[in-house]
FIKE-996156 format. One line per 2 residues: for each residue x, y, z of C-alpha. Coordinates in pm, 1 decimal. Layout:
X/Y/Z | ... $
//
This chain:
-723.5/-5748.3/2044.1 | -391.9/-5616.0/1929.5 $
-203.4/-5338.2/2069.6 | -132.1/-5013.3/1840.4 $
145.0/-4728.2/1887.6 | 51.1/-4386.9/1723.8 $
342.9/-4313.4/1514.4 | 414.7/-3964.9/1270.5 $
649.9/-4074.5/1052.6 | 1040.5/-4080.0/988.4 $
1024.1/-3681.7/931.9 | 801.6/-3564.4/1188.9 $
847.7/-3772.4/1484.4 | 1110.7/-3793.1/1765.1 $
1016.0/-4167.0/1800.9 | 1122.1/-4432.3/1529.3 $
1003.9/-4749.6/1408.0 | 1240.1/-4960.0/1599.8 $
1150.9/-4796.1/1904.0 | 784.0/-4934.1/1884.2 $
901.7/-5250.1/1800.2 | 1087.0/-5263.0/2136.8 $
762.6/-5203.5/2320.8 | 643.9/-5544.6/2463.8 $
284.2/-5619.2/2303.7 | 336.2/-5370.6/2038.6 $
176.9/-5474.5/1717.5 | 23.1/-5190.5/1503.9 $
101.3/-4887.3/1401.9 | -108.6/-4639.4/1399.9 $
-46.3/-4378.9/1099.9 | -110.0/-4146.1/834.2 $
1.0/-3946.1/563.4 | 69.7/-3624.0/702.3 $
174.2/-3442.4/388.3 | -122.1/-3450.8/143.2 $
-339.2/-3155.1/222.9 | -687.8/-3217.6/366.7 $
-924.3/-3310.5/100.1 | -699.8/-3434.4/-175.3 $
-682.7/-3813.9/-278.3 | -366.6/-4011.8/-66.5 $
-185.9/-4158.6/-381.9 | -166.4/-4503.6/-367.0 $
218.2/-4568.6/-415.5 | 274.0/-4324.7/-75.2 $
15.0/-4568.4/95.2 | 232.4/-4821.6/-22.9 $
560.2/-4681.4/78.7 | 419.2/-4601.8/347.8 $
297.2/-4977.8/468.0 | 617.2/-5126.7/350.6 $
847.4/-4900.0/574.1 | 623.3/-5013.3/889.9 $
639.9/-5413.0/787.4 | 1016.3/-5399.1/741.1 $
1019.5/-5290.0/1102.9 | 795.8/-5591.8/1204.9 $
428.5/-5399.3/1264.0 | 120.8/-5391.6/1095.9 $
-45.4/-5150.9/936.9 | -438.2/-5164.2/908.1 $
-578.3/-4864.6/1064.2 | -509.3/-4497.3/968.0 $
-556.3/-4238.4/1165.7 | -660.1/-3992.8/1036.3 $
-796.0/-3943.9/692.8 | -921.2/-3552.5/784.5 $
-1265.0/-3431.2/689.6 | -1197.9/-3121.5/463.6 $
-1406.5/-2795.2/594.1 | -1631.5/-2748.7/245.7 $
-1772.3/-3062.2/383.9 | -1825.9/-2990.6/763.6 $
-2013.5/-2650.3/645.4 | -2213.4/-2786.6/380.9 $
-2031.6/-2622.4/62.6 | -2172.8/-2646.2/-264.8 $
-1788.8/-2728.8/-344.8 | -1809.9/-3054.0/-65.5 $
-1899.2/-3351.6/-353.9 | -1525.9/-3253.5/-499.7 $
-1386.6/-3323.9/-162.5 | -1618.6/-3604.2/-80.8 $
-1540.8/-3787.7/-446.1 | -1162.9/-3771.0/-343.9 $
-1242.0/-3913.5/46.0 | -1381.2/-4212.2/-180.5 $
-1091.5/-4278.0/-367.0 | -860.9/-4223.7/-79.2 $
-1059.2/-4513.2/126.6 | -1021.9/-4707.8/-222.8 $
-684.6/-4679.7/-200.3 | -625.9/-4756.9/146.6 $
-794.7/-5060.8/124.6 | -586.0/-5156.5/-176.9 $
-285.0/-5225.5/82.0 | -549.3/-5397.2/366.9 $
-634.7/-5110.0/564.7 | -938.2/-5237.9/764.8 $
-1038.0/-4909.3/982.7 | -999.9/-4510.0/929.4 $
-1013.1/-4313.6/1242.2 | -1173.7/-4017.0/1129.3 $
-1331.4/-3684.0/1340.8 | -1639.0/-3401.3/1245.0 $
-1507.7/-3106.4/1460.8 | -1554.3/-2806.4/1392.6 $
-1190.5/-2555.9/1343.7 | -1039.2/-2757.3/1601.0 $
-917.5/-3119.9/1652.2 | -884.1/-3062.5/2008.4 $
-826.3/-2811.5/2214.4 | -573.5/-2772.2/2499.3 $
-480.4/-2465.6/2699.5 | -124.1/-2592.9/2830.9 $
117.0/-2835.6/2652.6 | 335.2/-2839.7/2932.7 $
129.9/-2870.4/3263.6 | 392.5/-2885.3/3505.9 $
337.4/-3204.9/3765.6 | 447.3/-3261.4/4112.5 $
645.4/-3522.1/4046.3 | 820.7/-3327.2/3782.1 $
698.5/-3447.8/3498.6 | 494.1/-3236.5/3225.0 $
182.7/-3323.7/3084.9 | -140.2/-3153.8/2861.6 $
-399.3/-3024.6/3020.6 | -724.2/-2785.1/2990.5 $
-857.6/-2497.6/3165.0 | -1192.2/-2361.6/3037.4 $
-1115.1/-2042.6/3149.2 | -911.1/-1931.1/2857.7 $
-1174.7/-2074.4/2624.8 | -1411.7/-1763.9/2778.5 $
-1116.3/-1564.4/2580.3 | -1045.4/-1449.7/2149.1 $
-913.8/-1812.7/2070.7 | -632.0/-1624.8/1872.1 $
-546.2/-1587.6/2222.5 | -534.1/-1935.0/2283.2 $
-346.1/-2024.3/1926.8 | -38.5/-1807.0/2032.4 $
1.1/-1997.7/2336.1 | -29.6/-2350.0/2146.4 $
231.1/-2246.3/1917.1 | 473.4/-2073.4/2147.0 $
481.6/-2439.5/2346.6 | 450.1/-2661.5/2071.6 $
864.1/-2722.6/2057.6 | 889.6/-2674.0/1657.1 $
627.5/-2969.5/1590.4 | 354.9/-2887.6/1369.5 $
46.2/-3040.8/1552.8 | -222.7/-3212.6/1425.4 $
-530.2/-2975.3/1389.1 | -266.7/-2703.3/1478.6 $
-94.9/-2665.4/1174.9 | 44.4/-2336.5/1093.4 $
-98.2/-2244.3/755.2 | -443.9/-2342.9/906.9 $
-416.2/-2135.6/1206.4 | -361.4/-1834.2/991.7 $
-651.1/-1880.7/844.3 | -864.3/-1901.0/1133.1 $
-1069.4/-1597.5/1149.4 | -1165.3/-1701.7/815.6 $
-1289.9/-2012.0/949.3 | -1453.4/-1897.4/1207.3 $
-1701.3/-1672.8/941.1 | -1761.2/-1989.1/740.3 $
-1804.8/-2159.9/1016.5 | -2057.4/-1888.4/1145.7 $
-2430.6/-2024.0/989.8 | -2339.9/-2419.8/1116.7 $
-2537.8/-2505.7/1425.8 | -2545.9/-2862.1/1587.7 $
-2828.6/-2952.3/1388.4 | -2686.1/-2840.1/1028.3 $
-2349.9/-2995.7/1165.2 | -2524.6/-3349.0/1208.5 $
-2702.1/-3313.8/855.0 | -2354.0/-3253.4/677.7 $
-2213.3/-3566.1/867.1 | -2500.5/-3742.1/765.0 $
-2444.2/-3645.2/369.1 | -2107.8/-3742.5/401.4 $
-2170.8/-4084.1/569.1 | -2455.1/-4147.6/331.6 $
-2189.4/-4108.6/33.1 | -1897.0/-4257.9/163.4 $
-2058.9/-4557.6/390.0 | -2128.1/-4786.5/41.0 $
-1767.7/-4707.8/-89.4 | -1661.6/-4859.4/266.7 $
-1861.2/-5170.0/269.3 | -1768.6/-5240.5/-81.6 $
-1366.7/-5215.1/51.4 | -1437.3/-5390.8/368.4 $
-1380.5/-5045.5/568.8 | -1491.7/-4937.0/850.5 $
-1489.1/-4585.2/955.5 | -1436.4/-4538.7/1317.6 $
-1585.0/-4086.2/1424.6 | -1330.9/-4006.7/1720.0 $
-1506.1/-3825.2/2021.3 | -1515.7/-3451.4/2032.0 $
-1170.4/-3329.9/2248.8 | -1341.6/-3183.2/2482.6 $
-1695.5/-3340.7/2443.8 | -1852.8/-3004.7/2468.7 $
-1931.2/-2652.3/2295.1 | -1658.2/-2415.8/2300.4 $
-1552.7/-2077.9/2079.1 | -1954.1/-2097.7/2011.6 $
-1840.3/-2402.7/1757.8 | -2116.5/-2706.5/1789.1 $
-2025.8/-3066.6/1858.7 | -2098.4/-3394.8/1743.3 $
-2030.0/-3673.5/1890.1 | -1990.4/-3607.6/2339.6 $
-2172.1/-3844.0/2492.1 | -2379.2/-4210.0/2386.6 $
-2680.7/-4030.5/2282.0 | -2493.7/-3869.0/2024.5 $
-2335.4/-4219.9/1928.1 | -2737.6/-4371.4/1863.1 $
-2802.0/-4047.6/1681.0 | -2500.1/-4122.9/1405.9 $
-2626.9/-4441.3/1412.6 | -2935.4/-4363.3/1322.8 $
-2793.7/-4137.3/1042.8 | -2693.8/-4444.5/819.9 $
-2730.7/-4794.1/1021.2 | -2481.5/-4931.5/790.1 $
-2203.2/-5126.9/1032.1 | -1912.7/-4945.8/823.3 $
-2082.6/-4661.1/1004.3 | -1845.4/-4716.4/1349.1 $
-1650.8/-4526.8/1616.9 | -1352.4/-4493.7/1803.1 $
-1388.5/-4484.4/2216.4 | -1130.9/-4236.9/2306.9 $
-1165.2/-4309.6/2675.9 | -988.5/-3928.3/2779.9 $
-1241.2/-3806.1/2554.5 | -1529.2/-3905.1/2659.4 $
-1366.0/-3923.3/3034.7 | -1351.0/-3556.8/3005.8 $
-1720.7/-3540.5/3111.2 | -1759.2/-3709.2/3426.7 $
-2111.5/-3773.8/3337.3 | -2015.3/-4056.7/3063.1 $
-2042.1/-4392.8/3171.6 | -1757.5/-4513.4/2970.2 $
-1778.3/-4914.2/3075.8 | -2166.6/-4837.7/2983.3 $
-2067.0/-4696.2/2627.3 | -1855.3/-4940.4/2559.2 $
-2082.5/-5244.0/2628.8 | -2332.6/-5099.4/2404.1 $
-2147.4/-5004.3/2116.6 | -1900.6/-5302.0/2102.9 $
-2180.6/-5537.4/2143.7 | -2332.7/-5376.6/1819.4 $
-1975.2/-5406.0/1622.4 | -1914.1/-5029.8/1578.4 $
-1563.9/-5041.5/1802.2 | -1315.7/-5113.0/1563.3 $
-1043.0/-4879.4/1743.1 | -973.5/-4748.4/2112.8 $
-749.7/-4490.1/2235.8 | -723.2/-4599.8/2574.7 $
-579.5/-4284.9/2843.1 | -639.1/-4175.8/3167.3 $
-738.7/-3830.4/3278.3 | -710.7/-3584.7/3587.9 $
-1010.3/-3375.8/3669.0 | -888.2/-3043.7/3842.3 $
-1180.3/-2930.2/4045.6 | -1243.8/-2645.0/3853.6 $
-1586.0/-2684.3/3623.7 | -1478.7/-2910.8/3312.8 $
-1052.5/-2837.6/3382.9 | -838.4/-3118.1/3359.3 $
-510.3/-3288.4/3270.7 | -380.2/-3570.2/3080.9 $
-235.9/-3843.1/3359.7 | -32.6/-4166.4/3377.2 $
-264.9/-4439.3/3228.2 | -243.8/-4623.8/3562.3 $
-611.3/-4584.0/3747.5 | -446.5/-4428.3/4063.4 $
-260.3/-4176.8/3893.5 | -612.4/-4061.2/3679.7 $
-984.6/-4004.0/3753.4 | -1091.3/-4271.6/3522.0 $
-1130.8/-4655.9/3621.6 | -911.7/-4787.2/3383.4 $
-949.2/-5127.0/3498.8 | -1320.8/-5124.7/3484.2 $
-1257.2/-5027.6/3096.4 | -1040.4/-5311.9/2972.6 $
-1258.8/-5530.1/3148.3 | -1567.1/-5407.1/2990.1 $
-1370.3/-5431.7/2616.4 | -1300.8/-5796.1/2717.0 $
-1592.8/-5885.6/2832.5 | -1779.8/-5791.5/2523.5 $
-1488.2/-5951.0/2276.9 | -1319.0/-5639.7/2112.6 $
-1116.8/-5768.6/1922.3 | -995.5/-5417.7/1749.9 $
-683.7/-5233.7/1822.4 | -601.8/-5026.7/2111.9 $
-343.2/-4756.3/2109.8 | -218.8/-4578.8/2452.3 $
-256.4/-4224.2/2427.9 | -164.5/-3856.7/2526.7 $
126.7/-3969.4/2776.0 | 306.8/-3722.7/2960.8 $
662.6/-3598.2/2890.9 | 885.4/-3735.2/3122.0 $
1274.1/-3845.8/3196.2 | 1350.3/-3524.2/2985.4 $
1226.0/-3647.0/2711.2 | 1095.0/-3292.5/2502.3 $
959.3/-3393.9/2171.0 | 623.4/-3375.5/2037.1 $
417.2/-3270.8/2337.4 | 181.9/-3535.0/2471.1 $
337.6/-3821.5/2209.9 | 619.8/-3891.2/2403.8 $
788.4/-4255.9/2361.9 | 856.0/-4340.7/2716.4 $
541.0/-4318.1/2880.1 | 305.3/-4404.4/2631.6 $
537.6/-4722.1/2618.0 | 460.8/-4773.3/3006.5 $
70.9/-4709.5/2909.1 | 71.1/-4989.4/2621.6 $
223.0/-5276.0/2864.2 | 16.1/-5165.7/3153.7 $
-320.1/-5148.2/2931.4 | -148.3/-5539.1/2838.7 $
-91.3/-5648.9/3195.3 | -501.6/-5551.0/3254.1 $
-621.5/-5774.9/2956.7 | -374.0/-6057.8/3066.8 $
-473.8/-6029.6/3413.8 | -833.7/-5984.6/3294.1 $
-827.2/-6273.4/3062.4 | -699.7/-6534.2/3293.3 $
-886.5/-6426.0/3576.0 $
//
């Protein structure tokens, strides 16, 4: 196991390599190329710059997060085998500099959706957080008050130029039900899953955020039912997943200990994103907490321990921390308390692992 640090790169984020390398247990970094639009093919010599900026800093650099699914393909274009041809190459590429795992998600619109990027805490502190109320609402309602508390940042799923394209979306979006949503994954995954096992890539579907319908969008991937049922779209072990703990954690009905004993044991957990959550007491309404299990809902004890005991041997990355010590940068990707996350999630699997 090897801890990772999600990191945005030298133009877009607050927090700089040499910061992560100060992080006790810090290994990987977790990034991407955020400039290439969605669907073209990540040139190879900006993977490559790219890799050697993060190993003269003293990380690694073997999972990407993320390699975005381009919409043709998520509907079912006829124009999707374009987009789908240059996925292929881009996973060519990325294995050309020893990336082992691309984090990857089939949402529809939406990467995730919050209603507050600055949930005020008792103790002062500010963190996301969700209130399905507002999701009863136009989501352009919803977009307006992303981007008026975004602090400049363009956010991942978020972006501007998307955004104002939304209604748009929304129409092309309008035909795709749950069903025709899990037949386009499975066309992609059938044409892209031989292309990863002749790389040595694994691709690693991140949980819907939240794991359930919302704008009248479908979802994929909420619960472990859904997991055996993109299994059992292509059975092919490049065919993998990431357990985003908040994620699924955001339905109190997931077992995640359970989920992760399953799917580990079957080698489809190359990645974690191991966070804690708050549920608010209000139908599915919740905030992003401290990753400590008393500050959070979720036992994230009983996690760790259920990734050790089935040998992951992946990479986990803290996640969603809150702002705090007046720190005001990207909201949610903070330095200092995802920091505290990564060595606490590292005190559990020494304390685990000796115990």
């Amino acid at each position: 196991m090897e801890m990772g640090f999600r990191w945005y790169g030298p133009d877009e984020d607050a927090v700089k390599l040499q910061d992560i390398r100060q992080i006790p247990g810090a290994k990987q970094v977790v990034g991407a190329l955020f400039d290439v639009p969605v669907g073209e093919v990540w040139p190879l010599a900006k993977i490559k710059a790219l890799k050697a900026q993060i190993e003269a800093a003293g990380l690694k650099f073997t999972i990407v997060e993320s390699v975005n699914i381009h919409d043709d393909i998520k509907i079912g274009l006829p124009t999707r085998d374009r987009y789908i041809e240059n996925y292929q190459q881009t996973i060519r590429n990325l294995a050309q500099v020893g990336v082992k795992t691309i984090c990857y998600n089939f949402m529809p619109i939406f990467d995730w959706i919050r209603t507050d990027l600055h949930f005020k805490l008792d103790d002062g502190s500010k963190a996301l957080a969700f209130q399905e109320r507002y999701t009863a609402e136009d989501p352009q309602v919803l977009i307006q008050q992303i981007q008026q508390g975004d602090n400049g940042f363009s956010l991942p799923g978020w972006e501007p130029e998307r955004l104002a394209k939304v209604q748009q979306l929304f129409k092309a979006y309008a035909d795709v039900d749950a069903p025709r949503l899990a037949a386009n994954l499975k066309y992609f995954l059938d044409a892209i899953l031989p292309v990863c096992e002749e790389c040595h890539i694994q691709m690693a579907i991140h949980p819907d955020d939240p794991p359930m319908p919302l704008f009248g969008l479908p979802r994929i991937f909420k619960n472990a039912a859904d997991m055996r049922a993109i299994v059992a779209m292509n059975p092919s072990l490049a065919n993998g997943f990431t357990i985003c703990t908040g994620s699924l954690g955001e339905n109190p009905d997931n077992d995640i200990p359970a989920i992760i004993r399953e799917f580990v044991a079957q080698g489809r957990v190359p990645f974690v994103h191991a966070r804690n959550i708050k549920y608010a007491g209000h139908g599915h309404d919740f905030r992003e907490a401290a990753h400590l299990s008393s500050e959070g809902s979720l036992d994230m004890y009983e996690i760790m321990k259920a990734l050790h005991d089935t040998g992951f041997d992946g990479v986990i990355r803290p996640d969603h921390g809150r702002d705090i010590w007046g720190e005001a940068g990207r909201p949610g990707y903070g330095l200092y308390d995802r920091a505290l996350g990564l060595t606490y999630l590292n005190g559990l699997w020494e304390a685990i692992s000796k115990s």
